[in-house]
Structure formats: structure tokens, C-alpha cells
C-alpha positions, 0 to 999 in steps of 0.5 A: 515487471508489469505494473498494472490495474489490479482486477477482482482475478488478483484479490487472491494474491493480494489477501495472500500477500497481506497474510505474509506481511502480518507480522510485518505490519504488526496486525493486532489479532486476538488480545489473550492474557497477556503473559508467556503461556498466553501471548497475544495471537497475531492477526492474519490479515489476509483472511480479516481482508477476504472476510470482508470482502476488502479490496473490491471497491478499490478495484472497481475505483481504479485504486489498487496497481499490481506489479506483476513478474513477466516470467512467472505471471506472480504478482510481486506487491500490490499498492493502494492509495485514495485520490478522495483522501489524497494518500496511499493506504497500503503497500507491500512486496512479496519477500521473495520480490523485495530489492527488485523496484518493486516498490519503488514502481508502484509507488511512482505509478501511484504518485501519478494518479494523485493530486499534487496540488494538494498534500499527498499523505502515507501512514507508515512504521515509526522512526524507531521500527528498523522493520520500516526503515526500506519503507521510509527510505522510498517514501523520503526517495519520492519527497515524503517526510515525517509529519507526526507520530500518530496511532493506527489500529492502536499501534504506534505509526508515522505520518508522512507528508508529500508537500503540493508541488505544483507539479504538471501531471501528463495527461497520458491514458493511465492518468485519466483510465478512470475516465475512459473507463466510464465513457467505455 
């Protein structure tokens, strides 16, 4: 597996990757009446990120990593973070990809492009959600922990914080791309 910059060529498969993951994430969609002729339509995520055109600015910052299938060439997972905010915004493996370090290889990727003098944040699924029990896992691997219960699009989340460390972060070429990117 690859893990590169996504470019503006893979927002498809991440626009195809946010609809596999709707139910997942538990994307609030229209609100009908709510009884069992007429249960709330879940969203899909992936057409309301293309309709918004979501996706490119982070691209363009350098803040979107792919991780990529030598063999097929599919992207498997994507992961989103801020280095102005200081977390990570969105992630998720493709089911077929899942328990192949995926994850774990975007999440460590990230994790070098953020500032670890400073607290590093991620909103995730609550301590009660079993569906987020693979995701607090890899974050509780890299030093995360439950910060507060907090709301995110009205549903129920947690906030996990990664302590400042102090940690010397290399000066390798993908640390500073943003840079070389500019002066090029």
C-alpha cells in the first residue's frame, strides 16, 4: 500500500467512499414524520460532498492523504486533518480494505503533519457506539483519549485529545511538501 497527497483525480473515490460510509457515520438525511411508514431518509454523504464541491481546498492545502492498493490502483481510505485547527476531520477505509493497516498508516501519516506542541483533536463515535469501537482503538494506539461527549451534525460524539509532546518532528520532504510545493 501507497499512502500519498490526494489530488483533485481521486475526489471521486473519496465522494465514493463517504456514500459507503453514511450509515456508518450515521449522516443525518431528510427528517420525514417520524414513524415506521415514514422513518428518516439517511443522507448520502458522498453526493452532499460533490454537490459542494467538498474536498478540493483540502487538496489544494495539502491536507487530504489517500492510501492507495499497489495492485489495483483503488484508493482504500482517505483521512482529512487541519494543521490551522490542529486535528483530524475525517477518516475512513473502504469495507473491502478494513484490518489491512489502512488506517493506522493514514492516521501515523497525518500525525506527522501536525503540530505536536500543541493539542491534536479528533471528533469521533461515542463510547456506547460498538460501530466506533475499531476507530477509538486507533486513536487510543497513537495517545488519543476521551476529552467530553460532544454534538456534531446533532448526533451524539466524542471528543478525543492527543496531549502536546514535545515530540521532535523530522524535517523529512513530506513534513515540509506544503513548503516545497510553494517555492516550486
Amino acid at each position: 500500500m501507497l499512502i500519498r497527497w490526494a489530488t483533485e483525480k481521486d475526489l471521486p473515490a473519496w465522494y465514493e467512499l463517504a456514500t459507503e460510509v453514511s450509515e456508518i457515520f450515521q449522516h443525518p438525511g431528510r427528517r420525514g414524520k417520524q414513524d415506521a411508514e415514514h422513518p428518516t431518509i439517511p443522507a448520502d454523504m458522498g453526493a452532499e460532498l460533490r454537490s459542494k464541491a467538498s474536498g478540493k481546498s483540502s487538496v489544494s492545502r495539502y491536507e487530504m492523504l489517500t492510501a492507495v492498493d499497489y495492485m489495483s490502483g483503488e484508493n482504500m481510505g482517505f483521512i482529512c486533518f487541519s494543521r490551522t485547527d490542529n486535528n483530524i476531520t475525517w477518516l475512513a477505509v473502504s469495507e473491502r480494505y478494513r484490518g489491512k493497516g489502512a488506517g493506522n498508516r493514514l492516521l501515523k501519516t497525518a500525525l506527522r503533519q501536525l503540530d505536536t506542541n500543541r493539542n491534536i483533536t479528533v471528533t469521533t463515535f461515542p463510547t456506547n457506539n460498538p460501530q466506533g469501537t475499531s476507530a477509538r482503538a486507533l486513536y487510543k494506539k497513537y495517545g488519543f483519549t476521551v476529552k467530553k461527549p460532544t454534538e456534531h451534525n446533532g448526533l451524539p460524539r466524542s471528543e478525543m485529545k492527543r496531549p502536546a509532546d514535545r515530540e521532535k518532528r523530522g524535517k523529512s520532504f513530506h513534513h515540509r511538501y506544503p513548503e516545497f510545493m510553494k517555492a516550486a
